[in-house]
N, CA, C and O atoms as CSV, one atom per row, in Angstrom:
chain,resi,resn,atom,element,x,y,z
A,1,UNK,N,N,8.112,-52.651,-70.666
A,1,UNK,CA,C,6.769,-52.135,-70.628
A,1,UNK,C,C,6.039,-52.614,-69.384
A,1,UNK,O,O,5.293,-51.802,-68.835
A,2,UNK,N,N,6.186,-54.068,-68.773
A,2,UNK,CA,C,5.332,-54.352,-67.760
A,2,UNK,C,C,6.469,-53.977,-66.749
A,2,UNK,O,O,6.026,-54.423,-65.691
A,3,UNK,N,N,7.104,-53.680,-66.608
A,3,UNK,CA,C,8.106,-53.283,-65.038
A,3,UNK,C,C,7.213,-51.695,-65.329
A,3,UNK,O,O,7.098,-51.281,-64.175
A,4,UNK,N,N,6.554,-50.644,-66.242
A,4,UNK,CA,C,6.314,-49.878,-65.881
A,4,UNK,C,C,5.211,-49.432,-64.808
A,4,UNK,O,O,5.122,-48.466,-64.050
A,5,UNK,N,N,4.375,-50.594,-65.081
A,5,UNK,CA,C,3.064,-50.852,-64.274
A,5,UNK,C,C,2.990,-51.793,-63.163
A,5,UNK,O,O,2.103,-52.644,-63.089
A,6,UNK,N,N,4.100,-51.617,-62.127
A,6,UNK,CA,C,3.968,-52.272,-61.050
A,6,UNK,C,C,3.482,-51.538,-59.730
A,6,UNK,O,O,4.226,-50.714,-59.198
A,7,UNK,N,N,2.529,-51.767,-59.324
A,7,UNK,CA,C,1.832,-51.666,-58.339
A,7,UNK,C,C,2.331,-51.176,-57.392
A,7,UNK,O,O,3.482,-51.477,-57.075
A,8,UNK,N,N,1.559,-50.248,-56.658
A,8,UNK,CA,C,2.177,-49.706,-55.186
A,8,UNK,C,C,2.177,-50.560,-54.364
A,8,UNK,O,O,1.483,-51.568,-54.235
A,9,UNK,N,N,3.194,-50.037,-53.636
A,9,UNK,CA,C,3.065,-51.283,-52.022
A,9,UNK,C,C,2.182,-50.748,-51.254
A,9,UNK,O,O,1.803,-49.588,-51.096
A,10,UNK,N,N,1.846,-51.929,-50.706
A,10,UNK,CA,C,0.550,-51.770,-50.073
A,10,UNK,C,C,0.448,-51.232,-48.994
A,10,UNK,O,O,-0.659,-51.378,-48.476
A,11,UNK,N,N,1.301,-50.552,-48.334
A,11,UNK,CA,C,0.883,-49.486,-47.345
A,11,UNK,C,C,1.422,-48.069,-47.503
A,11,UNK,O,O,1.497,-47.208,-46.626
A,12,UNK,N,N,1.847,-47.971,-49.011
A,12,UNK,CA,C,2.038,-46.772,-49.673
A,12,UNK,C,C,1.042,-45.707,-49.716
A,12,UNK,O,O,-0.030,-46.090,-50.185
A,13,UNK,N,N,1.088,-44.217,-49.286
A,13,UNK,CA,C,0.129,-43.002,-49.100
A,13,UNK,C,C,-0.826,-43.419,-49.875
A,13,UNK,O,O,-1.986,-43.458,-49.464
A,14,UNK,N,N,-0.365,-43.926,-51.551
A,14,UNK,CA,C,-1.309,-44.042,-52.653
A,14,UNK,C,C,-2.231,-45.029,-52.631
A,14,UNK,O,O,-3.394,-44.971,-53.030
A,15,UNK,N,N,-1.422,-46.305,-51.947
A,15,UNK,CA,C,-2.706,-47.378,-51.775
A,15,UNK,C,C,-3.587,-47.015,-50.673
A,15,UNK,O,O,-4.801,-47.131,-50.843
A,16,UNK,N,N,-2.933,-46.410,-49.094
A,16,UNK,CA,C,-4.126,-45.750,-48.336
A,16,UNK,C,C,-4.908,-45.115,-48.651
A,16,UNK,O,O,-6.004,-45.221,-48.099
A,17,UNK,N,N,-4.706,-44.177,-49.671
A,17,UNK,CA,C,-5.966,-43.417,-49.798
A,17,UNK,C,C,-7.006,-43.761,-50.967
A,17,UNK,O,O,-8.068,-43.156,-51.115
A,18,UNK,N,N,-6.449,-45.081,-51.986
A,18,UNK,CA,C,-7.488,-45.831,-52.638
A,18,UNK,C,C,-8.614,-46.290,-52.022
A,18,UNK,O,O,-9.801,-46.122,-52.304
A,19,UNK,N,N,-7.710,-47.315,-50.527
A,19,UNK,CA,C,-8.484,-48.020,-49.817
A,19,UNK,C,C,-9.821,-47.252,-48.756
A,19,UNK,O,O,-10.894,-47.644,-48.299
A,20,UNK,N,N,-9.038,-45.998,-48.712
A,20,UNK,CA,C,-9.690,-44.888,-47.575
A,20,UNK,C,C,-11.385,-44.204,-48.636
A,20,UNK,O,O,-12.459,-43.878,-48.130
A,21,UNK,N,N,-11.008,-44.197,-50.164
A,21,UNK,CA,C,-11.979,-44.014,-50.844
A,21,UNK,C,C,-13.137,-45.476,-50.398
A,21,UNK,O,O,-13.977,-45.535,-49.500
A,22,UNK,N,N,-12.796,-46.375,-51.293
A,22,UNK,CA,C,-13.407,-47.163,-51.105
A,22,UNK,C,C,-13.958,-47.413,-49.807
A,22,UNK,O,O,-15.147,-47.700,-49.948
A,23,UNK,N,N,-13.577,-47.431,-48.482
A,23,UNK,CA,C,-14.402,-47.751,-47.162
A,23,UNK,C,C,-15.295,-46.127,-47.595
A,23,UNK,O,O,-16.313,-46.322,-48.260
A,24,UNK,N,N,-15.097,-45.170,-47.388
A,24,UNK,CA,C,-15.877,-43.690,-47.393
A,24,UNK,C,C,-17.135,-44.567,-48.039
A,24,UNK,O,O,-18.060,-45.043,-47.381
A,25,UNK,N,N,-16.930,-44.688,-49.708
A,25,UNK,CA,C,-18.316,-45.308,-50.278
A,25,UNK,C,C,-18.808,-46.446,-50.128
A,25,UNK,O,O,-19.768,-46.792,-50.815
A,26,UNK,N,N,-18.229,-47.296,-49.159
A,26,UNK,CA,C,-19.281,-48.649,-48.496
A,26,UNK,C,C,-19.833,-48.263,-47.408
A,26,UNK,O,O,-20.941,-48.733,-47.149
A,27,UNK,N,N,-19.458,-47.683,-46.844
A,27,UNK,CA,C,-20.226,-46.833,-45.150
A,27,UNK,C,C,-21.210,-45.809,-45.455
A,27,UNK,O,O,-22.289,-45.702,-44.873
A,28,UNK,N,N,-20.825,-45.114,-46.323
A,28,UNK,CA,C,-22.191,-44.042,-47.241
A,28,UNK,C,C,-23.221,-45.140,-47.807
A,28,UNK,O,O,-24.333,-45.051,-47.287
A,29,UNK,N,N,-23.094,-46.047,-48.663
A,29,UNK,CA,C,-23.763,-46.785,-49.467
A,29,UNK,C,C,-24.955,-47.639,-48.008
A,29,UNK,O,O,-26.160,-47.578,-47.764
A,30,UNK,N,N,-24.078,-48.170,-47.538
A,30,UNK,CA,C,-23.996,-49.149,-46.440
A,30,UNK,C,C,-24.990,-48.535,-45.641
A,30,UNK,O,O,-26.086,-49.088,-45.548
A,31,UNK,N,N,-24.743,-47.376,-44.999
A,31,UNK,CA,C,-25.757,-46.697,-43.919
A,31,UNK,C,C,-27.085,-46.307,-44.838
A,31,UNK,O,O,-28.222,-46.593,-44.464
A,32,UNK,N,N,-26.846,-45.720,-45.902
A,32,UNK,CA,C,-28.314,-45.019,-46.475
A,32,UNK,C,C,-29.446,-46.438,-46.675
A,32,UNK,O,O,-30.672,-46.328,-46.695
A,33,UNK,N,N,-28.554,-47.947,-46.830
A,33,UNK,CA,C,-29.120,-48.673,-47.435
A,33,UNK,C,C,-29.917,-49.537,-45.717
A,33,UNK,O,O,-30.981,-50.131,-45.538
A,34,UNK,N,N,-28.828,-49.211,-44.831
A,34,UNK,CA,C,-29.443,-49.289,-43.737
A,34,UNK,C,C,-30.789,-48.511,-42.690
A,34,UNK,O,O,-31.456,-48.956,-41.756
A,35,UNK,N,N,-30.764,-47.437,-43.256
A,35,UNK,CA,C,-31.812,-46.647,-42.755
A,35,UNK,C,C,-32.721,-46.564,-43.838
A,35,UNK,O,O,-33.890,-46.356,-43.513
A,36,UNK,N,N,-32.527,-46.652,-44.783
A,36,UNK,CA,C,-34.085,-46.989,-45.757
A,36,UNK,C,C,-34.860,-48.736,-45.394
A,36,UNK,O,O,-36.077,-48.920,-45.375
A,37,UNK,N,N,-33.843,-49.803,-45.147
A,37,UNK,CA,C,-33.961,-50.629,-44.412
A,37,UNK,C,C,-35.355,-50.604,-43.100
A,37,UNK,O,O,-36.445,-51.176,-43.106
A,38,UNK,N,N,-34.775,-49.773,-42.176
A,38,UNK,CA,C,-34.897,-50.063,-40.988
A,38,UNK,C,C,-35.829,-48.741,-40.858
A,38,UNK,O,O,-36.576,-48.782,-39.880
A,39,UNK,N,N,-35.907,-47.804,-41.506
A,39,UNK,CA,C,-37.313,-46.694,-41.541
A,39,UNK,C,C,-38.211,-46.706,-42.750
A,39,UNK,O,O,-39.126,-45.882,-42.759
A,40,UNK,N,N,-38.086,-47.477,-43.711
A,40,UNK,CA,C,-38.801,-47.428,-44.709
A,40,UNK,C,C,-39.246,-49.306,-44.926
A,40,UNK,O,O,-40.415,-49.655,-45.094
A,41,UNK,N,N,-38.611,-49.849,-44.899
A,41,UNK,CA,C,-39.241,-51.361,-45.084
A,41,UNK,C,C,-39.691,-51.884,-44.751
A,41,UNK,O,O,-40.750,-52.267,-45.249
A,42,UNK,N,N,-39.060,-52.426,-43.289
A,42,UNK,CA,C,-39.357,-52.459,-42.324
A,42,UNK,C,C,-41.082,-52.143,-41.272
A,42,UNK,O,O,-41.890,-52.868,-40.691
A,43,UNK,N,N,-40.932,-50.717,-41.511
A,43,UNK,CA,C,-42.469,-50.455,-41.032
A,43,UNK,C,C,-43.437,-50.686,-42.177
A,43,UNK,O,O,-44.603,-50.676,-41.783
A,44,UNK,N,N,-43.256,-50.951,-43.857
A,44,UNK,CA,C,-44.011,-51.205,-44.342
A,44,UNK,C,C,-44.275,-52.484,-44.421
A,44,UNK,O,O,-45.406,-52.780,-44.804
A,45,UNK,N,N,-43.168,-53.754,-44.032
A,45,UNK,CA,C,-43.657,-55.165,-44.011
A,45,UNK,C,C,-44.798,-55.015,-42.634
A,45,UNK,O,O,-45.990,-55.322,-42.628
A,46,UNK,N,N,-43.866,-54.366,-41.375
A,46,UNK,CA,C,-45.060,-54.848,-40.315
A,46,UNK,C,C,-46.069,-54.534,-40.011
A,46,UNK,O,O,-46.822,-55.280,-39.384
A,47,UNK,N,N,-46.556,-52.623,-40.584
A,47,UNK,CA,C,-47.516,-52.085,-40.924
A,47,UNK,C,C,-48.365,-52.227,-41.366
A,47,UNK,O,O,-49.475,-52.231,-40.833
A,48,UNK,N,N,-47.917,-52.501,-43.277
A,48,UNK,CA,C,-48.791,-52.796,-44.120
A,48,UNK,C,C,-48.355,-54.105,-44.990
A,48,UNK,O,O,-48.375,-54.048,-46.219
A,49,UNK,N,N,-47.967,-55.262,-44.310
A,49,UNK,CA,C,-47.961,-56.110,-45.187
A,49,UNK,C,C,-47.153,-56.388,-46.321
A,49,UNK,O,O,-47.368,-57.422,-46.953
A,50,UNK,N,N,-46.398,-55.732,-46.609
A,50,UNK,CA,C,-45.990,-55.189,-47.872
A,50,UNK,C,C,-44.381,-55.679,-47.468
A,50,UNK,O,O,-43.416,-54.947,-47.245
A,51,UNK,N,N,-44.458,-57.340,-47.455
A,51,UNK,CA,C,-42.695,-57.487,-47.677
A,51,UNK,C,C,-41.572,-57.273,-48.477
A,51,UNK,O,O,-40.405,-57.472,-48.143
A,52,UNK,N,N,-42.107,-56.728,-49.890
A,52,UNK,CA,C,-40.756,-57.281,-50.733
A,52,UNK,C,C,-39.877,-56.193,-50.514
A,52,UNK,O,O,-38.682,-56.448,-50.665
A,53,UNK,N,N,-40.217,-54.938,-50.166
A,53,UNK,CA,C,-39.101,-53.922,-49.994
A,53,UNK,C,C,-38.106,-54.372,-48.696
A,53,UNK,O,O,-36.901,-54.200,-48.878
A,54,UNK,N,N,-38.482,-54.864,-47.567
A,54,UNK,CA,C,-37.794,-55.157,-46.884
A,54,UNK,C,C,-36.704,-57.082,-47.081
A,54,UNK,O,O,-35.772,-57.558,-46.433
A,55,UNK,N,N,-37.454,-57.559,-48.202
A,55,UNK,CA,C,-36.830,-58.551,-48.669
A,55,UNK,C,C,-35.564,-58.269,-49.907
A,55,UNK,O,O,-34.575,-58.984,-50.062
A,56,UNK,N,N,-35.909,-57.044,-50.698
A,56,UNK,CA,C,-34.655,-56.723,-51.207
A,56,UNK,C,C,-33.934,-56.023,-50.553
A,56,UNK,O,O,-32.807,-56.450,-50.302
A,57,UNK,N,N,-34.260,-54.980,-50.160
A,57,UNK,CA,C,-33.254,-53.497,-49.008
A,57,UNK,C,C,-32.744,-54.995,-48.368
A,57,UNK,O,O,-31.676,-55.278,-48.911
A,58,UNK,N,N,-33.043,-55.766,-47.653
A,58,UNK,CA,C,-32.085,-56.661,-47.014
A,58,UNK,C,C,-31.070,-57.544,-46.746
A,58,UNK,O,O,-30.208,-57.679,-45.877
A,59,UNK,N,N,-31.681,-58.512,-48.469
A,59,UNK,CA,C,-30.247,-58.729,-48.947
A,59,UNK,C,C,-29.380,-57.721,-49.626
A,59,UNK,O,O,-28.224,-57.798,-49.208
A,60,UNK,N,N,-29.552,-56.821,-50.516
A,60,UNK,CA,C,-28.521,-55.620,-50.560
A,60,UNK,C,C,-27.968,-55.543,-49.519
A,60,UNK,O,O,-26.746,-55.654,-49.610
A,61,UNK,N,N,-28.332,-55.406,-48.600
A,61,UNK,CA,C,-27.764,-54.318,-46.991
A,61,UNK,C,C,-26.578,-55.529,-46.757
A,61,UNK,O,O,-25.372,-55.364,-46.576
A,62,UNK,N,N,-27.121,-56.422,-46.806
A,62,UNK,CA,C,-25.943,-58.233,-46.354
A,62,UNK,C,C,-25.247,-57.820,-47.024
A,62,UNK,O,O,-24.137,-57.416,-46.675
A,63,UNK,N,N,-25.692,-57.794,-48.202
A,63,UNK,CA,C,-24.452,-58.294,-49.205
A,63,UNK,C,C,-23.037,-56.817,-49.043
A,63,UNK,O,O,-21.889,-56.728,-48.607
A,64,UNK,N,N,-23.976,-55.985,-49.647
A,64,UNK,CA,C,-22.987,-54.692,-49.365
A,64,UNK,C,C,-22.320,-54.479,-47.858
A,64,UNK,O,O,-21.232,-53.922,-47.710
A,65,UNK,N,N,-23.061,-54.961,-46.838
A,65,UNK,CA,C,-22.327,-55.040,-45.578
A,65,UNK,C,C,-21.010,-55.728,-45.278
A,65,UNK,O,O,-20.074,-55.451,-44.527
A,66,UNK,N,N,-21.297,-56.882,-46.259
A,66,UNK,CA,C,-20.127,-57.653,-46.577
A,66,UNK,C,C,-18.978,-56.988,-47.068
A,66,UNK,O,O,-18.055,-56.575,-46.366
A,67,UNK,N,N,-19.079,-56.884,-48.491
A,67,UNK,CA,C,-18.097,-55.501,-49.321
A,67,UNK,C,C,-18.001,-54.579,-47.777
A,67,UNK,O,O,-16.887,-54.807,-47.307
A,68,UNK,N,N,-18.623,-53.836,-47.056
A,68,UNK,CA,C,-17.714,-52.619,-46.395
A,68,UNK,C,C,-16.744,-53.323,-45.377
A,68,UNK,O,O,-15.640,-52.869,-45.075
A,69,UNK,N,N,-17.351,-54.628,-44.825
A,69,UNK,CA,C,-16.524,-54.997,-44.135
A,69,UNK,C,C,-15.190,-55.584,-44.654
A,69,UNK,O,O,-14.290,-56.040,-43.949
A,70,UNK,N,N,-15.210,-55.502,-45.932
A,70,UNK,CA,C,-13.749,-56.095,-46.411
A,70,UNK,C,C,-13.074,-55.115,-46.857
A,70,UNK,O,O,-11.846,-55.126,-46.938
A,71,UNK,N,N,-14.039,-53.871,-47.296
A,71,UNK,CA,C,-13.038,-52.648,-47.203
A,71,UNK,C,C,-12.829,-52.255,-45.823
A,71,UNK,O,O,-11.617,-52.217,-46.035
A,72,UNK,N,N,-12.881,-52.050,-45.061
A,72,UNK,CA,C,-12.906,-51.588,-43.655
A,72,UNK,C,C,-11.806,-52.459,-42.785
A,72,UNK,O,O,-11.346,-52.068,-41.712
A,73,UNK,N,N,-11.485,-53.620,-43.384
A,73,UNK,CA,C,-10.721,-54.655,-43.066
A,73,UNK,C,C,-9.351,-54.320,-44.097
A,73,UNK,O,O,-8.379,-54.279,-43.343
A,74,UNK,N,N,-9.149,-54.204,-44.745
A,74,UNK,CA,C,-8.323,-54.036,-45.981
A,74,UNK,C,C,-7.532,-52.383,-45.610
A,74,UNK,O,O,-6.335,-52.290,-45.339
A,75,UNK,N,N,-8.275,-51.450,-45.660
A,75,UNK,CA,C,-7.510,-49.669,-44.860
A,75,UNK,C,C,-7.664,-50.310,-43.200
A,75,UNK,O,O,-8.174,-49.294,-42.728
A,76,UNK,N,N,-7.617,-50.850,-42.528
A,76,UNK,CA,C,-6.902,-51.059,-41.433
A,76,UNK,C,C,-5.467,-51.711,-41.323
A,76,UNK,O,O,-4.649,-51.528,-40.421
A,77,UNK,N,N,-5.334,-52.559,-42.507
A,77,UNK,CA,C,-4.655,-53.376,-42.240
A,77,UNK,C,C,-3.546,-52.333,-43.338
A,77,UNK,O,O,-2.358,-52.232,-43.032
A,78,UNK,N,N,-3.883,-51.898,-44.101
A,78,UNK,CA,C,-2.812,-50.878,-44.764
A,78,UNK,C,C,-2.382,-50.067,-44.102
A,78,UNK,O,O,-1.187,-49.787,-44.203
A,79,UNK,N,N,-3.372,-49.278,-43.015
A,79,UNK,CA,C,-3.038,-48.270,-42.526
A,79,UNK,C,C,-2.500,-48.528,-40.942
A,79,UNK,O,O,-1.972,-47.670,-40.234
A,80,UNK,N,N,-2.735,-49.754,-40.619
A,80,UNK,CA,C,-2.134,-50.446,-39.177
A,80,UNK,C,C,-3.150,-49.866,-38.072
A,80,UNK,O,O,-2.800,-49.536,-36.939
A,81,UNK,N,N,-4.682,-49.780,-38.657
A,81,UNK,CA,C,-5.274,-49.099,-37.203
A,81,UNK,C,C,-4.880,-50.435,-35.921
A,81,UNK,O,O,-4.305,-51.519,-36.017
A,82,UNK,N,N,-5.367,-49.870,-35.038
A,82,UNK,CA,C,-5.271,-50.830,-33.578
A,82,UNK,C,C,-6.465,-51.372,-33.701
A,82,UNK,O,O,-7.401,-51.035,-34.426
A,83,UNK,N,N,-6.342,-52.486,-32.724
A,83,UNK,CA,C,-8.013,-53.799,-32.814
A,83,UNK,C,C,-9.070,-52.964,-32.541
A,83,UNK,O,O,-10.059,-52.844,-33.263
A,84,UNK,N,N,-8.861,-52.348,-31.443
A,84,UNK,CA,C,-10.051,-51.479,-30.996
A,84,UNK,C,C,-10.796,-50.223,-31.912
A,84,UNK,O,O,-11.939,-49.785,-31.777
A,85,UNK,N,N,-9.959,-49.895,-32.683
A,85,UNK,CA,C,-10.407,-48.980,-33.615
A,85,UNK,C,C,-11.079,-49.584,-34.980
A,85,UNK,O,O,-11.896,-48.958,-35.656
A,86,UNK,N,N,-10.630,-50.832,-35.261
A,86,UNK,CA,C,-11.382,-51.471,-36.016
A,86,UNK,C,C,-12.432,-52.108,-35.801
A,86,UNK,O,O,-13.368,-52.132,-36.600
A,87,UNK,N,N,-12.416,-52.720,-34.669
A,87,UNK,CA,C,-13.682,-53.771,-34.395
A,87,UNK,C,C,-14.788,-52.085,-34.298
A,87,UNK,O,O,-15.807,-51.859,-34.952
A,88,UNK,N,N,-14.030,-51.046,-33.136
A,88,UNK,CA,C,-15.472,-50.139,-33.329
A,88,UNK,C,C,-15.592,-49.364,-35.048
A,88,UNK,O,O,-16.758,-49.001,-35.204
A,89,UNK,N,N,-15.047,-49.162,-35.834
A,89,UNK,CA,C,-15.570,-48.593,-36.881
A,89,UNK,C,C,-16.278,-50.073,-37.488
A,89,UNK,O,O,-17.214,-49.849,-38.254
A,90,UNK,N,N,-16.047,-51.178,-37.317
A,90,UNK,CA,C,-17.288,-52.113,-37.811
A,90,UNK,C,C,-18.281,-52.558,-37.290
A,90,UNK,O,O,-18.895,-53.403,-37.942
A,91,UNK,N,N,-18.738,-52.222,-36.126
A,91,UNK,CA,C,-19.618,-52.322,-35.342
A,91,UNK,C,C,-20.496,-51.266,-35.583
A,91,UNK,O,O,-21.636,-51.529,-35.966
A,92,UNK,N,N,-20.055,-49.828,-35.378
A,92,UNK,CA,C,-20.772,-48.759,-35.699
A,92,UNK,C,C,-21.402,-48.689,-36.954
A,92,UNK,O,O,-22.514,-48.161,-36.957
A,93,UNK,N,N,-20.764,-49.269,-38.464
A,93,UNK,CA,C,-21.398,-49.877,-39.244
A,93,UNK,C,C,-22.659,-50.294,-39.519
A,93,UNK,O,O,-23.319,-49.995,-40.515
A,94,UNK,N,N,-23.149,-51.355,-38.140
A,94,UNK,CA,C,-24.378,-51.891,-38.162
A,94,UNK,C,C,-25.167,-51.291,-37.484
A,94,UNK,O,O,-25.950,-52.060,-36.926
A,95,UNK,N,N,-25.346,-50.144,-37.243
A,95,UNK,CA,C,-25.888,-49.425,-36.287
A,95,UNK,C,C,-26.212,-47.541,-37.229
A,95,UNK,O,O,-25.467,-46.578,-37.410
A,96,UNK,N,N,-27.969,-47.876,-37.662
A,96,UNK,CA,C,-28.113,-46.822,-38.162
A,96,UNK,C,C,-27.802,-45.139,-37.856
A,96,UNK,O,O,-28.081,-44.571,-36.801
A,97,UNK,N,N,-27.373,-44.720,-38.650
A,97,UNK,CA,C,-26.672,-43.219,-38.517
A,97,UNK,C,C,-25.343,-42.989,-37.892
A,97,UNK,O,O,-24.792,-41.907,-38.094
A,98,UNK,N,N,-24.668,-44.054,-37.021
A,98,UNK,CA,C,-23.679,-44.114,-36.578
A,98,UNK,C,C,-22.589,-44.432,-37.655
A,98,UNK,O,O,-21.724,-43.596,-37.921
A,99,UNK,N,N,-22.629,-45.356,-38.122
A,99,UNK,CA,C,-21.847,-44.956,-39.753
A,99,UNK,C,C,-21.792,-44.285,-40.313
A,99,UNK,O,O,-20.873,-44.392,-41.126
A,100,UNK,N,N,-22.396,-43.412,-40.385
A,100,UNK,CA,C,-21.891,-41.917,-40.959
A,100,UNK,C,C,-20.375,-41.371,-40.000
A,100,UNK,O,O,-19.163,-41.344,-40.218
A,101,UNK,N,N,-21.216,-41.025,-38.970
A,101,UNK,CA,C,-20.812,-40.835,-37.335
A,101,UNK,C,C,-19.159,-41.656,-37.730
A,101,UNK,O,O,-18.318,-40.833,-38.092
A,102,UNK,N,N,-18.782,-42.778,-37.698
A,102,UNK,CA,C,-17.454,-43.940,-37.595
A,102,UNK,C,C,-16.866,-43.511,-38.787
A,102,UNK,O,O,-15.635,-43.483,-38.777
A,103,UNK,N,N,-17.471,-43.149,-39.873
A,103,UNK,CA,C,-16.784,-42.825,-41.112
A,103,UNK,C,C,-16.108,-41.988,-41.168
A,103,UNK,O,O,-14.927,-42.140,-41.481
A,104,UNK,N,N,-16.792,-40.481,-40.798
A,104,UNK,CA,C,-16.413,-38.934,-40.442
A,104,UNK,C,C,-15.333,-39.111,-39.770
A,104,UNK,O,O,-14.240,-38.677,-40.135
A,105,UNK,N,N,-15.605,-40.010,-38.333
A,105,UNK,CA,C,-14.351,-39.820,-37.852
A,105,UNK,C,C,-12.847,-40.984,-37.932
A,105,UNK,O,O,-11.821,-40.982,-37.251
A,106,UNK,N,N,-13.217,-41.745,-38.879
A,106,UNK,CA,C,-12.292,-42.450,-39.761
A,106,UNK,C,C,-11.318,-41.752,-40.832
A,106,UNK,O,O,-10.127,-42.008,-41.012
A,107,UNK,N,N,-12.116,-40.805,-41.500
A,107,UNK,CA,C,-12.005,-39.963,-42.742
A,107,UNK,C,C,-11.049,-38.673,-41.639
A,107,UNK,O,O,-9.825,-38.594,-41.741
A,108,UNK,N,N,-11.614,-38.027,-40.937
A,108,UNK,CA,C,-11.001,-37.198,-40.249
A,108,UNK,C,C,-9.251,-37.410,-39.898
A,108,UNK,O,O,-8.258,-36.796,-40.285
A,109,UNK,N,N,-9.497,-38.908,-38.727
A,109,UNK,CA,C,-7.734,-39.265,-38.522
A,109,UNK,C,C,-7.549,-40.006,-39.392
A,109,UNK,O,O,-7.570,-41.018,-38.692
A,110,UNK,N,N,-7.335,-40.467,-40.614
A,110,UNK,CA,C,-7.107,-40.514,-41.164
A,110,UNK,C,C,-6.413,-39.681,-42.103
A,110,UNK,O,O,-5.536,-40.145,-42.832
A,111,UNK,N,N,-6.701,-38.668,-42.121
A,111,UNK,CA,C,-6.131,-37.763,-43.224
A,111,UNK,C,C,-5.494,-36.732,-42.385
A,111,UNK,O,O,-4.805,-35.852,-42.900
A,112,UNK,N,N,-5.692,-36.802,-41.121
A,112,UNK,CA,C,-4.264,-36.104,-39.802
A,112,UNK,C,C,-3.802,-36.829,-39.810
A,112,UNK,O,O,-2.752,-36.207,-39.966
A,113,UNK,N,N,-3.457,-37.908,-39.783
A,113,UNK,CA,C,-2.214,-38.893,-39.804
A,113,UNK,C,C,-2.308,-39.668,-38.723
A,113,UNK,O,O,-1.346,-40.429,-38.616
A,114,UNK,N,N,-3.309,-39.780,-37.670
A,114,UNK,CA,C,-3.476,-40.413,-36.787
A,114,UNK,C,C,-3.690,-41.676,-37.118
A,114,UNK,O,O,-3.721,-41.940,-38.320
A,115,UNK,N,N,-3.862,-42.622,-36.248
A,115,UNK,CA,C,-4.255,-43.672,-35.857
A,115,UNK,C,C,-5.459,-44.064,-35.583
A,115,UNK,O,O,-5.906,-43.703,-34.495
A,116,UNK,N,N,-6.322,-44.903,-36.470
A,116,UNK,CA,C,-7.415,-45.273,-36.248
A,116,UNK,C,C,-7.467,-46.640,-34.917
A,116,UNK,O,O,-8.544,-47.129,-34.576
């Protein structure tokens, strides 16, 4: 019964495209939480005073920034991108609307079979 449930290897199609889910929804999560951040909190702490939205949106944004970067770290290393393709899809990350932008085209070669 337990030899039936042994796990894919980890750079099996099936585990890439677990891992390829999971980065998709930390870079979606990640960016929206970054631009409500950085256009919505933001101008209301320095505007109007009004810190706590930019005191929660912020640790969320850490924390979940964290999570994408360990998914984002995790489908590279399954999928063997090169340094350069990783350091820029995590960089672009921190950089509002461009994560969308790094994702799309993560999600794109990715699923041509290219090389990130």
């Amino acid at each position: 019964m337990a030899a039936d449930r042994t796990a894919p290897a980890r750079d099996s199609e099936q585990a890439i495209g677990a891992a390829l889910q999971r980065y998709r929804v930390m870079a979606n999560v990640v960016g929206v939480l970054l631009i409500l951040l950085i256009c919505v909190a933001v101008p209301l702490n320095h505007l109007a005073g009004i810190s706590e939205p930019s005191t929660v949106l912020g640790t969320a944004h850490g924390w979940l920034y964290a999570l994408f970067f360990l998914s984002a770290v995790d489908l590279a290393l399954r999928a063997k991108w090169s340094l350069k393709g990783t350091i820029v899809s995590l960089v672009l990350g921190t950089i509002p609307f461009l994560s969308f932008v790094a994702e799309r085209n993560v999600t794109r070669k990715m699923r041509a079979g290219e090389r990130v």
